[in-house]
KEFIVEX-926786 format. One record per atom (N, C-alpha, C): y, x, z; residue in three letters. Coordinates in steps of 0.02 Angstrom, whole numbers, padded with zeros to 5 digits, always signed. Each point is the difference from the previous one (the first is absolute). Example, Ala and Ser with C-alpha at 12.3 -4.5 7.8 and 13.67 -1.06 7.14 Angstrom:
BEGIN
-00284+00660+00390ala/+00059-00045+00000ala/+00060+00045+00000ala/+00053-00018-00036ser/+00059+00042+00003ser/+00055-00039+00037ser/
END
This chain:
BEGIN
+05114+06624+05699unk/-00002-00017-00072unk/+00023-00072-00011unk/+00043+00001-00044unk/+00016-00081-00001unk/-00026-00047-00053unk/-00003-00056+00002unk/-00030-00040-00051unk/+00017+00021-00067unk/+00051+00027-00022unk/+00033+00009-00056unk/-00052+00055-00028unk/-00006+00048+00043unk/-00044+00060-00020unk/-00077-00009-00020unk/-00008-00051+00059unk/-00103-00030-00003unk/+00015-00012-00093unk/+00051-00047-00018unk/-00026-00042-00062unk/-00026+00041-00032unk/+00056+00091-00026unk/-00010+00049-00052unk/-00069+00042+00008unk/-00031+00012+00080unk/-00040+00022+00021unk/+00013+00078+00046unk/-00023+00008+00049unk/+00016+00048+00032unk/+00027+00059-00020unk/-00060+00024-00077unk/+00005+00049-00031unk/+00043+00020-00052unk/+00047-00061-00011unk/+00068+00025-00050unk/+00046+00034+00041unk/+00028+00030-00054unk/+00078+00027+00022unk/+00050-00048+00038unk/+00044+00019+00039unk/+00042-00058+00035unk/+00036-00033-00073unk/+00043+00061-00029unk/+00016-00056-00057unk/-00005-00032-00035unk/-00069+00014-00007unk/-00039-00055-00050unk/-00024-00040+00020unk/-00013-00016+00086unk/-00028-00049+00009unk/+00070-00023+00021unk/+00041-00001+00006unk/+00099-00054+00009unk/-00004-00023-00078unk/+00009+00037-00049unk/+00000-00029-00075unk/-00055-00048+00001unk/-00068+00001-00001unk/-00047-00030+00006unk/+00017-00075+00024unk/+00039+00012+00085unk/+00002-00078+00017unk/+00073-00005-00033unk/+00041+00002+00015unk/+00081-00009-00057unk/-00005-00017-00061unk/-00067+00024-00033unk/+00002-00039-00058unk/-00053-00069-00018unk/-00051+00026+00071unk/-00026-00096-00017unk/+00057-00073+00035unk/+00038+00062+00049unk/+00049-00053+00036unk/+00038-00022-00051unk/+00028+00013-00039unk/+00053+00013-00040unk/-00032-00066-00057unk/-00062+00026-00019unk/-00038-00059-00043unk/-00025-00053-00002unk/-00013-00001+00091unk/-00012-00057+00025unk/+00067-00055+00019unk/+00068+00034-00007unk/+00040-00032+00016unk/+00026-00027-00070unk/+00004+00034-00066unk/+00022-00013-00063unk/-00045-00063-00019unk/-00079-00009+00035unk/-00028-00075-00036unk/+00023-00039+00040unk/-00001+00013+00069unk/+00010-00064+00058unk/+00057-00024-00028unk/+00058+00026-00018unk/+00070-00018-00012unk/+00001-00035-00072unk/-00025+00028-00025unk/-00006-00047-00094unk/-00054-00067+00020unk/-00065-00004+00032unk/-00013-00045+00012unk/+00028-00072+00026unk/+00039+00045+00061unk/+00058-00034+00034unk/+00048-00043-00032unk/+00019+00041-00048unk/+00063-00020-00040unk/-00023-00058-00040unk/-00063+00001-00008unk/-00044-00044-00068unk/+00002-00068+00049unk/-00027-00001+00079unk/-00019-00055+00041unk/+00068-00033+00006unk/+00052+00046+00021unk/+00058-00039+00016unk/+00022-00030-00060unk/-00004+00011-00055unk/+00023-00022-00051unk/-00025-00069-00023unk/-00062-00017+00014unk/-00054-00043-00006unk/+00025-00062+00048unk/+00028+00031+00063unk/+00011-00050+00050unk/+00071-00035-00012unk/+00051+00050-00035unk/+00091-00033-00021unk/-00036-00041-00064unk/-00023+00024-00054unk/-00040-00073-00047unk/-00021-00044+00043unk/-00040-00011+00035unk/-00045-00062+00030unk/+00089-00025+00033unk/+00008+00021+00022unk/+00081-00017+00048unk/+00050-00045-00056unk/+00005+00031-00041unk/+00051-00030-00047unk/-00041-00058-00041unk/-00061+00010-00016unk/-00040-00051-00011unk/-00010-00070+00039unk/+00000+00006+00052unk/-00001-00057+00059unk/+00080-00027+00005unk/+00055+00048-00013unk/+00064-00032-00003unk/+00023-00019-00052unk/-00019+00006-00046unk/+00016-00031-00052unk/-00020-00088-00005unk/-00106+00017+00038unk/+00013-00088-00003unk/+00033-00051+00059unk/+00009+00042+00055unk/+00049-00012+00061unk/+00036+00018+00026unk/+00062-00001+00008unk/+00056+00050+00011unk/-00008+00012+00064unk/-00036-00019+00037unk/-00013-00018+00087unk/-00013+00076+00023unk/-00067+00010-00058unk/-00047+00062+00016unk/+00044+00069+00030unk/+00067+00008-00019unk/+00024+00052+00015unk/+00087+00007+00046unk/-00016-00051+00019unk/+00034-00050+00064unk/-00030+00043+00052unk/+00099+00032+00047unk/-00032+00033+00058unk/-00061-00025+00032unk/+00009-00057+00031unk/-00048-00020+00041unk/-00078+00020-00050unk/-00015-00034-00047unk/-00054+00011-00026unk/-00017+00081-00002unk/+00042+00055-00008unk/-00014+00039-00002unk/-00013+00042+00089unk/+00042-00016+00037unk/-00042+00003+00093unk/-00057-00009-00007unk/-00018-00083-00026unk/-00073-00041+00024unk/-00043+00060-00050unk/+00005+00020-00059unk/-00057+00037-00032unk/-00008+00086+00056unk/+00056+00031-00002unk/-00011+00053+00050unk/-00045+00000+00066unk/+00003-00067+00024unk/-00002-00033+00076unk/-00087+00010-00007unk/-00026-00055-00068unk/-00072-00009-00003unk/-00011+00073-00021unk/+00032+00023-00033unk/-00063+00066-00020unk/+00012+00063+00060unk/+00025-00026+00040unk/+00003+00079+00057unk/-00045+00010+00042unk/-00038-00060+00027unk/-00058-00001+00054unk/-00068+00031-00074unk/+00012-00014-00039unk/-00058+00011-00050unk/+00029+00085-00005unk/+00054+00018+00005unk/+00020+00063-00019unk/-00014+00063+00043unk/-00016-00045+00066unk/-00005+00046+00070unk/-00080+00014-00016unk/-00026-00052-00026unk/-00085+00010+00001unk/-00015+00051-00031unk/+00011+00003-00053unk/-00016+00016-00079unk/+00034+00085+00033unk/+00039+00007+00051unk/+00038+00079+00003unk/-00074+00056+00019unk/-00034-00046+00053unk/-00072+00034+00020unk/-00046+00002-00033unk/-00005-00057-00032unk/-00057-00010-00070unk/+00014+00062-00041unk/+00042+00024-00032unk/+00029+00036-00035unk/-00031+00068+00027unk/+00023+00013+00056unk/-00011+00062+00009unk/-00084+00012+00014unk/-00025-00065+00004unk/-00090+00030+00025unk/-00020-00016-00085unk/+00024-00033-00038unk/-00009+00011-00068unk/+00002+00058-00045unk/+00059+00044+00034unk/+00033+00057-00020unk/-00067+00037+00017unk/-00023+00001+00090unk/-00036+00034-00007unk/-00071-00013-00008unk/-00007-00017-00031unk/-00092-00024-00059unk/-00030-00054+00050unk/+00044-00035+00038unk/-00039-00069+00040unk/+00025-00063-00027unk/-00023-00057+00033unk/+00005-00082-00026unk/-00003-00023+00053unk/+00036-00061+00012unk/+00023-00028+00046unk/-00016-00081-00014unk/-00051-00015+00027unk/-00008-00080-00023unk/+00011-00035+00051unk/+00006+00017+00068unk/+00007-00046+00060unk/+00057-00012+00008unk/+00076+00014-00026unk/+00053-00017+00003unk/+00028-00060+00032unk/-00038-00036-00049unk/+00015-00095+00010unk/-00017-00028+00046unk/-00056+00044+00049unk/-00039-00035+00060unk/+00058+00019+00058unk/+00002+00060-00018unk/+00036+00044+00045unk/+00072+00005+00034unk/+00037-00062-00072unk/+00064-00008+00013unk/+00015-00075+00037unk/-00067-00033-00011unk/-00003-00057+00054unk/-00021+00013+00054unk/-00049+00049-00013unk/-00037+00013+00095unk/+00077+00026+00065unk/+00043+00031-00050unk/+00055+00037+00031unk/+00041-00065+00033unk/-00005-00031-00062unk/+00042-00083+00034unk/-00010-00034+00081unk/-00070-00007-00023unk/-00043-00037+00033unk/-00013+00038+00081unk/+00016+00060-00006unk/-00023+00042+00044unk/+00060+00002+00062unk/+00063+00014-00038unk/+00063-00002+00021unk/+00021-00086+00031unk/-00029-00028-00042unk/+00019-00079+00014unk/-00031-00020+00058unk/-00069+00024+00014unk/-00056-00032+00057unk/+00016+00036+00062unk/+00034+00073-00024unk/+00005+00028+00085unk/+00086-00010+00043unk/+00048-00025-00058unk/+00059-00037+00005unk/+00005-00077+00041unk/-00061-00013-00046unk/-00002-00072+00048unk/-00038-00001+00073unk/-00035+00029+00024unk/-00060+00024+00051unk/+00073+00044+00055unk/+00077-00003-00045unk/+00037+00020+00064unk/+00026+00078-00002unk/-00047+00041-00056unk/+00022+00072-00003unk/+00084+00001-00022unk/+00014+00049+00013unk/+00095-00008-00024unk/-00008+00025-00059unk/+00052-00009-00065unk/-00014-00002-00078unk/-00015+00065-00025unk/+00060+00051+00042unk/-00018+00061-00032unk/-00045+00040+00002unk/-00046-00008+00081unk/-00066+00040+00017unk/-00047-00044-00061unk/+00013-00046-00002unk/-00069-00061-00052unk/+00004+00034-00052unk/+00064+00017-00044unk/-00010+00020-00057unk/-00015+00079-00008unk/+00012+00040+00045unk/-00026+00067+00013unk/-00083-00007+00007unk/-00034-00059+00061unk/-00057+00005-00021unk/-00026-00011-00074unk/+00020-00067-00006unk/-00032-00020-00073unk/+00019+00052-00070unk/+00036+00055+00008unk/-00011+00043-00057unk/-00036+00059+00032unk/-00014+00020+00055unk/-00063+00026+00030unk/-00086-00042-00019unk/+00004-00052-00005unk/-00064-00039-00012unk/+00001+00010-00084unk/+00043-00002-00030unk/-00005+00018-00060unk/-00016+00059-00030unk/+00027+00071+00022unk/-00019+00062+00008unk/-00051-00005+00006unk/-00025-00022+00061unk/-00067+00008+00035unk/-00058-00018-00061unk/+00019-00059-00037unk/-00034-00016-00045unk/+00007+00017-00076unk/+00047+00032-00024unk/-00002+00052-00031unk/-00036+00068+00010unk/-00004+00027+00045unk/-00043+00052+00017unk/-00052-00006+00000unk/-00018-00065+00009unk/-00095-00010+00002unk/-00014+00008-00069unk/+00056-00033-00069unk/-00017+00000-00059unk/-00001+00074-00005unk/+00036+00040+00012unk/-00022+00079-00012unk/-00057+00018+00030unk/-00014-00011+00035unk/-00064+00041+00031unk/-00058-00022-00055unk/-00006-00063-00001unk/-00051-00037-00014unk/+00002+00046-00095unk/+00052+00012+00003unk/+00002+00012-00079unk/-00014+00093-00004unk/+00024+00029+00070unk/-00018+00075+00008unk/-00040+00012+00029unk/-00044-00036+00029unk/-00053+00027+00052unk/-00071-00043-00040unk/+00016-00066-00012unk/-00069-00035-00020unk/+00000+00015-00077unk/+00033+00025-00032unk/+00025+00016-00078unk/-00005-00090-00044unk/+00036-00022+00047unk/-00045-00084-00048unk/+00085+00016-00028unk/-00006-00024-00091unk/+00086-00001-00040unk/+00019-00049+00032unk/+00088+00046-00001unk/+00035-00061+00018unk/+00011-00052-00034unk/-00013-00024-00031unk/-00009-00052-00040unk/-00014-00053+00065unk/-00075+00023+00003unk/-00042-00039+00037unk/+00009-00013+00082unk/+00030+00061+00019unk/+00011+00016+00057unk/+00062-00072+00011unk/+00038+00014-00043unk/+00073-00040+00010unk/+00008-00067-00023unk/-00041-00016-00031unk/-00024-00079+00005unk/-00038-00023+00041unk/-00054+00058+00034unk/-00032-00045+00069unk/+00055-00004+00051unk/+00045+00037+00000unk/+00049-00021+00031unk/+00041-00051+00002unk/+00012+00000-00046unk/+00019-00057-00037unk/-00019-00066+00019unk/-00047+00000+00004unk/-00043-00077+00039unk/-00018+00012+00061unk/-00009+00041+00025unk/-00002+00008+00075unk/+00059-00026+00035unk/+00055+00034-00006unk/+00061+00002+00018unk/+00020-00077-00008unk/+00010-00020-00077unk/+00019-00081+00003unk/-00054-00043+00038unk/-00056+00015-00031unk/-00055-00047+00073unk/+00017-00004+00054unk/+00014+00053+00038unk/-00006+00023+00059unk/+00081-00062+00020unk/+00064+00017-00025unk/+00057-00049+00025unk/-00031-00082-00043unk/-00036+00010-00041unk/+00001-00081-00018unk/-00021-00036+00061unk/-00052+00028+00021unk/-00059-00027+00055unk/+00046-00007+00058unk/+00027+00045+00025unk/+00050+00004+00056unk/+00066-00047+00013unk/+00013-00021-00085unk/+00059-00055+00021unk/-00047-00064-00019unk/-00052-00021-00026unk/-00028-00038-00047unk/+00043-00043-00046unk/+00025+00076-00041unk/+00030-00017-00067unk/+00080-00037+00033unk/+00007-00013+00033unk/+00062-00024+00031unk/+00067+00037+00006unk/+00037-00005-00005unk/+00089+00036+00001unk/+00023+00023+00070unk/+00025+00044+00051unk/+00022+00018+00014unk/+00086-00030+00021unk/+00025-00018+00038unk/+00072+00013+00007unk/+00046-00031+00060unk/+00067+00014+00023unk/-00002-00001+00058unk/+00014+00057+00035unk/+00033+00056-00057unk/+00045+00055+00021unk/+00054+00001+00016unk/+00030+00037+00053unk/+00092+00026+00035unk/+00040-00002-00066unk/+00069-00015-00012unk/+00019+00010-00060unk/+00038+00087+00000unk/-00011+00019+00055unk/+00017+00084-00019unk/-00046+00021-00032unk/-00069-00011+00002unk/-00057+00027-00038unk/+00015-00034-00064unk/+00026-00060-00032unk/-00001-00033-00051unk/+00030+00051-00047unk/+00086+00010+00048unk/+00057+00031-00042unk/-00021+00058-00030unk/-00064+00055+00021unk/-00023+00048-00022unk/-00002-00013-00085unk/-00027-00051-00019unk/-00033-00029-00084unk/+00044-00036-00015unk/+00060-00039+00036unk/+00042-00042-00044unk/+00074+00004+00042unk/+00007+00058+00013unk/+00076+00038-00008unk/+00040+00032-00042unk/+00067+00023-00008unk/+00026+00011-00051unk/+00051+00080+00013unk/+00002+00039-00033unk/+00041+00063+00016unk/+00067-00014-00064unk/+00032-00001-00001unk/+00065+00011-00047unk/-00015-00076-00064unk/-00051-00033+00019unk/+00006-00057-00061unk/-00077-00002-00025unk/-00030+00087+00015unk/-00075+00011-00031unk/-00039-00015+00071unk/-00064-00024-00035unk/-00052-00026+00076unk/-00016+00044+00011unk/-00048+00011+00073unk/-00013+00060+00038unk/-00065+00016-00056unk/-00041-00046-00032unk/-00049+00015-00023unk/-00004+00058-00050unk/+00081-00007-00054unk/+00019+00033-00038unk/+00008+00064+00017unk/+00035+00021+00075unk/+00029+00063+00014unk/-00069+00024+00033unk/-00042-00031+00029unk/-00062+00012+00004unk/-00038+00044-00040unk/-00008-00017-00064unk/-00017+00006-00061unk/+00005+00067-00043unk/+00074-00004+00007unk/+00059+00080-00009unk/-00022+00046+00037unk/-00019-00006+00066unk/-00009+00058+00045unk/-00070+00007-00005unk/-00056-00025-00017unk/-00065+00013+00009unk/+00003+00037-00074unk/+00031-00005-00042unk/-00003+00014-00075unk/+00020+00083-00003unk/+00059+00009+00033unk/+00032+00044+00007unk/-00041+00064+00038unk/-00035-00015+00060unk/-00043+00019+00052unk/-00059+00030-00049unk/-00036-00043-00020unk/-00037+00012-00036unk/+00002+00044-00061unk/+00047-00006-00046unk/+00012+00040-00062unk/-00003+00077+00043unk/+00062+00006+00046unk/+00003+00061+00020unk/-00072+00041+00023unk/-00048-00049+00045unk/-00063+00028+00013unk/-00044+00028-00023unk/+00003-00047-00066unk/-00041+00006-00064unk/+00026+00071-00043unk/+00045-00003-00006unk/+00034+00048-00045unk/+00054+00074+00050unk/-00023-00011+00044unk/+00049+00060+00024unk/-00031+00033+00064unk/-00079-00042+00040unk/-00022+00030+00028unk/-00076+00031+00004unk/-00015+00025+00049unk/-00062+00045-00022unk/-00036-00065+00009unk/-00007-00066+00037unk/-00068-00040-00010unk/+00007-00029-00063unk/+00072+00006-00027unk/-00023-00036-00059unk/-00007+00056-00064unk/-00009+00064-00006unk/-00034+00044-00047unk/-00059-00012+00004unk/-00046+00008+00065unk/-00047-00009+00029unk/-00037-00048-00032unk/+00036-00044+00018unk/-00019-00082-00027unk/-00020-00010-00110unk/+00048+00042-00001unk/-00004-00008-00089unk/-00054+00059-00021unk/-00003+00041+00031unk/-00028+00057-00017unk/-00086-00038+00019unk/-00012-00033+00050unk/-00044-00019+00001unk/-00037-00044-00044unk/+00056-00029-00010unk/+00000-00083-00057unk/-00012+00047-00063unk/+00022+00047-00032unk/-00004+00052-00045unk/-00067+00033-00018unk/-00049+00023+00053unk/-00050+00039-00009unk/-00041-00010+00075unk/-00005-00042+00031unk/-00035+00012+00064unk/-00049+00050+00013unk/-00035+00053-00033unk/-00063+00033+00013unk/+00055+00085-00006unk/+00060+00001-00038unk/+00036+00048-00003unk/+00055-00004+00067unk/+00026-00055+00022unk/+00033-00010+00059unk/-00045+00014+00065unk/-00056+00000-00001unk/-00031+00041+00051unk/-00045+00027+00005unk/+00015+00027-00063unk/-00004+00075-00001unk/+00033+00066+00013unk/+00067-00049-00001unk/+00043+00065+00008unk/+00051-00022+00082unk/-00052-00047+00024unk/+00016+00000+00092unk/+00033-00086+00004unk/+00006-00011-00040unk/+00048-00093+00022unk/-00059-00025+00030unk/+00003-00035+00066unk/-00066-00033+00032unk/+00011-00085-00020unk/-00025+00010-00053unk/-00016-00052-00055unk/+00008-00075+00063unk/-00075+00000+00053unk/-00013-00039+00030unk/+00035-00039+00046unk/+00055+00060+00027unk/+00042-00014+00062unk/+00075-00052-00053unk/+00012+00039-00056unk/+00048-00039-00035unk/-00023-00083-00055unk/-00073-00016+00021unk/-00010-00078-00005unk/+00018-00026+00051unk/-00025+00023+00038unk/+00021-00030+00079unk/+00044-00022-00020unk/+00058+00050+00002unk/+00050-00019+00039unk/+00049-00036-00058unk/-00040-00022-00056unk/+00043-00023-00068unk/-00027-00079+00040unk/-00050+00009-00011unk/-00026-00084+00019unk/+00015-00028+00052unk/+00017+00035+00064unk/+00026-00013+00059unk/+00075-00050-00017unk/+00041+00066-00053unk/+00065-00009+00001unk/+00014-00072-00046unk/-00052-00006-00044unk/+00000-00062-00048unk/-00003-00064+00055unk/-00057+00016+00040unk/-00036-00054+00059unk/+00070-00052+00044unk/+00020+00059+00021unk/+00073+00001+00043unk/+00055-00030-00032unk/+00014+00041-00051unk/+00086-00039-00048unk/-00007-00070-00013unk/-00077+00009-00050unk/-00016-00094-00023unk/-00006-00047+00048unk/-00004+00019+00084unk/-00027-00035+00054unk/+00073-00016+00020unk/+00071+00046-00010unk/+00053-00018-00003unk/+00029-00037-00036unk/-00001-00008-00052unk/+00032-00036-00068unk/-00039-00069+00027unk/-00056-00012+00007unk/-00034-00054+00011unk/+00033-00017+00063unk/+00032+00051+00056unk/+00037-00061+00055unk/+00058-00014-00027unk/+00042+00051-00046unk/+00069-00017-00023unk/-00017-00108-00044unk/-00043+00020-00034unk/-00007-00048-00022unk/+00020-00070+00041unk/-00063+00007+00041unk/-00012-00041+00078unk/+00071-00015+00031unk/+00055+00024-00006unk/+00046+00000+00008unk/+00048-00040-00029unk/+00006+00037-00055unk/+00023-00037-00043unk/-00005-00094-00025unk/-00067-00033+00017unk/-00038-00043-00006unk/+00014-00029+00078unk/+00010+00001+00043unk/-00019+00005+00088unk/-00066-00017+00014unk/-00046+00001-00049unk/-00069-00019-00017unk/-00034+00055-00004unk/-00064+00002+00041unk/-00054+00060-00017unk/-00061-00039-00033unk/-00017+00034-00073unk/-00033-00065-00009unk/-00057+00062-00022unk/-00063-00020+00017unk/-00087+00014-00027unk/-00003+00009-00093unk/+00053-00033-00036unk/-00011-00016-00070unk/+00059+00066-00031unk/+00045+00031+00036unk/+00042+00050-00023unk/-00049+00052-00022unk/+00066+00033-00049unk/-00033+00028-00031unk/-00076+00011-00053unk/-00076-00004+00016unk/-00033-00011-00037unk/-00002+00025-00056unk/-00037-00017-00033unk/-00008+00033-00080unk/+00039+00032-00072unk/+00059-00060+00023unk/+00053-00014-00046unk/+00038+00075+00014unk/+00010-00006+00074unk/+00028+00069+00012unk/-00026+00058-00027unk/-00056+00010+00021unk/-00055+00064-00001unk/+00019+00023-00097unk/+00004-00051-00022unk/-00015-00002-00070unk/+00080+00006-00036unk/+00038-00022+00009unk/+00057+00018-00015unk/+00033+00053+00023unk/-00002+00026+00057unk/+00008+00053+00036unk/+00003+00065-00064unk/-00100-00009-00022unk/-00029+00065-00012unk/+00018-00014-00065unk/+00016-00040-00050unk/+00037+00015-00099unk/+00060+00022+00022unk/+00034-00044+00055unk/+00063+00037-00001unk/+00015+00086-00007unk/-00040+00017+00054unk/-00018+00064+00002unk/-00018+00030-00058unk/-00053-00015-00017unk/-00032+00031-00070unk/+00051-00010-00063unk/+00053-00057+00003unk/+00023-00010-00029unk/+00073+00038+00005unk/+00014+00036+00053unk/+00068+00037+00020unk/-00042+00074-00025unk/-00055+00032-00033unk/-00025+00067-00033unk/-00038+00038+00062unk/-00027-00070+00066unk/-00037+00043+00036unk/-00073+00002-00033unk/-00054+00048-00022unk/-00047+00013-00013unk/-00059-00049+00029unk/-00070-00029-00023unk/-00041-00010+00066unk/-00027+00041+00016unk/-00003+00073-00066unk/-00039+00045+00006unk/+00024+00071+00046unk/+00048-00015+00051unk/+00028+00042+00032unk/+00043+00047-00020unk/+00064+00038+00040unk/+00045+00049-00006unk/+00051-00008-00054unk/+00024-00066-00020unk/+00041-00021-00026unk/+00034-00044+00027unk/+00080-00018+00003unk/+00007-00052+00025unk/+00075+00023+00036unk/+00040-00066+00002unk/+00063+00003+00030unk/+00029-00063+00033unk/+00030+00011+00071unk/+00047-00045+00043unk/+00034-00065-00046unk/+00041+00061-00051unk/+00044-00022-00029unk/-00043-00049-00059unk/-00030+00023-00038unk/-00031-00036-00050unk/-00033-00081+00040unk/-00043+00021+00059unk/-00008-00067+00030unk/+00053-00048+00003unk/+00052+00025+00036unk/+00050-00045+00002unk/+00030-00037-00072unk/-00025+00034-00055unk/+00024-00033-00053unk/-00070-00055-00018unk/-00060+00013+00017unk/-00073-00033-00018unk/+00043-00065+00049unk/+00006-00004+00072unk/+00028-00045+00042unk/+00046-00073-00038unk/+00050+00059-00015unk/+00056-00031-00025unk/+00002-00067-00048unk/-00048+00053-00062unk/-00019-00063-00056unk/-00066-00040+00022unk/-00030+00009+00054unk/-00041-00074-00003unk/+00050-00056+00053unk/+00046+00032+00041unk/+00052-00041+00026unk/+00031-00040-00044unk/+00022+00036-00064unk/+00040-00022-00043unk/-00048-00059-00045unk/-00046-00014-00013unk/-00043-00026-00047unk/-00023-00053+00057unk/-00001+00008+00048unk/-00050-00065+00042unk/+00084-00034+00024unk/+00069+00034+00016unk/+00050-00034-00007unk/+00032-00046-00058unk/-00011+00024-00033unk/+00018-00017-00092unk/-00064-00058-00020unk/-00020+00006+00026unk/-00085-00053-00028unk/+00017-00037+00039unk/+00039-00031+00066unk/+00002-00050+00024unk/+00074-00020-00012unk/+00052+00043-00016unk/+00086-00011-00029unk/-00020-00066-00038unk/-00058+00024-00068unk/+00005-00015-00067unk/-00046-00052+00032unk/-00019-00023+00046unk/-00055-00042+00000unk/-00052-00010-00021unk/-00036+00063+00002unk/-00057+00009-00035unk/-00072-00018+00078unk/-00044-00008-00045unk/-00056-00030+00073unk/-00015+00067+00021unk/-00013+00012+00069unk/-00014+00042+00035unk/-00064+00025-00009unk/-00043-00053-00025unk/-00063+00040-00003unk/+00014+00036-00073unk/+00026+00012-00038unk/+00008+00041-00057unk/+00021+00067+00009unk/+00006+00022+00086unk/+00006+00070+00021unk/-00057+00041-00012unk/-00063-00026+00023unk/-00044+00030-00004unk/-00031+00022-00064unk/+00032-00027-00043unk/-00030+00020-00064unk/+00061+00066-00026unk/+00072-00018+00024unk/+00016+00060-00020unk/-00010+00057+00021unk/-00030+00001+00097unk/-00022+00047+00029unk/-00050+00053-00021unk/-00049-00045-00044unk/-00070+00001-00015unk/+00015+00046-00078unk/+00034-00044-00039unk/+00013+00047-00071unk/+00042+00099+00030unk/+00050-00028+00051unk/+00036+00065+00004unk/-00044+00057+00030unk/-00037-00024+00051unk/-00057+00049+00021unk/-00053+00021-00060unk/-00002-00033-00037unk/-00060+00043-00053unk/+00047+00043-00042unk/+00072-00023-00007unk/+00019+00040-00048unk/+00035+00079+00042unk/+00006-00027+00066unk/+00018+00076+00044unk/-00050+00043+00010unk/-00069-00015-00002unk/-00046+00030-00005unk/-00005+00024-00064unk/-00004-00022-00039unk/-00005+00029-00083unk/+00038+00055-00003unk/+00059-00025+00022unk/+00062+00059-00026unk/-00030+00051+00071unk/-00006-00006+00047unk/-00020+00074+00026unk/-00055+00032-00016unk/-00045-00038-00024unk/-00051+00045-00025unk/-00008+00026-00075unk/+00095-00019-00019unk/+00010+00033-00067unk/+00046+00053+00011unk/+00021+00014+00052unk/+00023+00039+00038unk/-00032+00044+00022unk/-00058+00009+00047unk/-00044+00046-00013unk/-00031+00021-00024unk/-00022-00043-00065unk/-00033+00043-00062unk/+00071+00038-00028unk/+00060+00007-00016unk/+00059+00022-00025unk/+00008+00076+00053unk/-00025-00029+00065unk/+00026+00088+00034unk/-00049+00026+00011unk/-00092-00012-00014unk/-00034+00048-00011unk/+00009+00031-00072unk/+00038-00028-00056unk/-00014+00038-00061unk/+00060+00037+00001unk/+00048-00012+00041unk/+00046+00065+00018unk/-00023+00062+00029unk/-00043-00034+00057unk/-00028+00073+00043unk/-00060+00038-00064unk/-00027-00033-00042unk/-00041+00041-00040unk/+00034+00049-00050unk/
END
């Protein structure tokens, strides 16, 4: 029986349960895409807005450097997404993308060769992603809670270990990984493309990612009708644990610095409006690759443009702060809008 069939229920007709999913597919793709259309639109205003008061803003180079910063945020936000998709939260991100640094950086210098280091250190990340699942499937504590004790564990745990100190003193083949170039675009960028790409398809074309939405959708109806709910946190939080533990060495790279202070809060927190702000749900089984990459895009574009125009940096956080209440608003005007459809 395939996922397609669980949604309609065992006991429909085959054709009614294909119409059944064909037409929430079909509906779910007609908002993602008008939403879409609404975000990108939002982001060419802010764009033409910033060039108008500097012609700089849309200057090849300026336009690399904005792609460049929002792609390591883009790789994060691809896993976030999908354990969002499916009815989880991810707050340890920020710890997680330094511990990856830090992890890769300490067993590099101690003599390990670069590529086994960074194979471990997104294994130590996994590793610690998975604990956030368990802890969140076995001890039932929300992830909320679960993923902010992580959160401080994880950064404690490398603060103490470097005492707050930097890292560096890497091979420059390991460097070129974060600050190399393919055809003119940085590796970070094509980086970026392929995790995006990887991902959309997973999400949208394979059975973990039906699985995944269907869960995010109704969890008590997803296993009910056989998805092993438990085994697919795992392995969401694992996969979050691991990517962010990567992006955090790309970073490290990029920088030739592993530093205890990466990533952090700022991340964790921009990461997740972006998201919410590209039409992923918090409330599960909503949500798209593609739409993230547009949530990405425009806070790239706005924290680039706020320093073009010379605006003070600390005035990010307030736009961070207004856009997250209003991405929340609008999704939860969004789900009041598609329960009075389903009635």
């Amino acid at each position: 029986m395939t996922i397609e069939n669980k949604i309609a229920g065992p006991d429909a007709p085959r054709a009614s349960r294909a119409m059944a999913v064909d037409e929430s597919s079909r509906l779910r793709t007609i908002l993602s895409a008008g939403q879409q259309a609404g975000l990108a639109a939002v982001v060419i205003i802010v764009a033409i807005v910033f060039q108008a008061i500097n012609p700089v803003f849309l200057s090849q180079g300026n336009i690399i450097e904005i792609l460049r910063s929002g792609s390591l945020y883009f790789i994060v936000a691809c896993t976030s997404t999908m354990i969002l998709v499916g009815g989880g939260l991810d707050f340890s991100i920020g710890a997680l993308y330094a511990f990856g640094g830090i992890v890769a950086g300490a067993l590099i210098l101690a003599g390990v060769p670069w590529p086994l280091a960074i194979l471990l250190a997104v294994a130590a990340g996994a590793v610690l992603g998975a604990i956030n699942g368990a802890v969140i499937v076995y001890l039932k504590v929300p992830p909320l809670i679960a993923t902010l004790g992580m959160f401080f564990a994880a950064g404690g745990a490398i603060t103490v270990y470097t005492g707050g100190t930097n890292l560096f003193g890497f091979p420059d083949a390991f460097n070129a990984i974060g600050q190399g170039k393919l055809f003119g675009l940085p590796y970070l960028v094509c980086y970026a493309i392929v995790f995006g790409i990887v991902f959309h398809v997973v999400l949208e074309h394979t059975r973990f990612g039906y699985e995944t939405r269907i869960t995010g959708g109704n969890r008590a109806a997803a296993l009910a009708n056989g998805v092993r709910v438990n085994a697919l946190d795992l392995k969401l939080y694992a996969l979050s644990g691991g990517v962010t533990a990567l992006a955090g060495i790309f970073f490290m790279a990029r920088t030739s610095t592993a530093s205890p202070a990466a990533g952090s809060s700022s991340l964790t927190f921009q990461v997740l409006t972006a998201i919410i702000i590209g039409g992923t749900s918090l409330f599960g089984g909503t949500g798209t690759i593609a739409g993230t990459a547009l949530g990405v895009l425009l806070f790239a574009v706005l924290n680039n443009g706020l320093a073009v125009v010379n605006v003070n940096p600390l005035y990010q956080n307030i736009f961070i702060g207004v856009i997250l209440v209003a991405a929340v608003a609008w999704d939860q005007a969004q789900r009041g809008r598609r329960f009075k459809a389903r009635r």
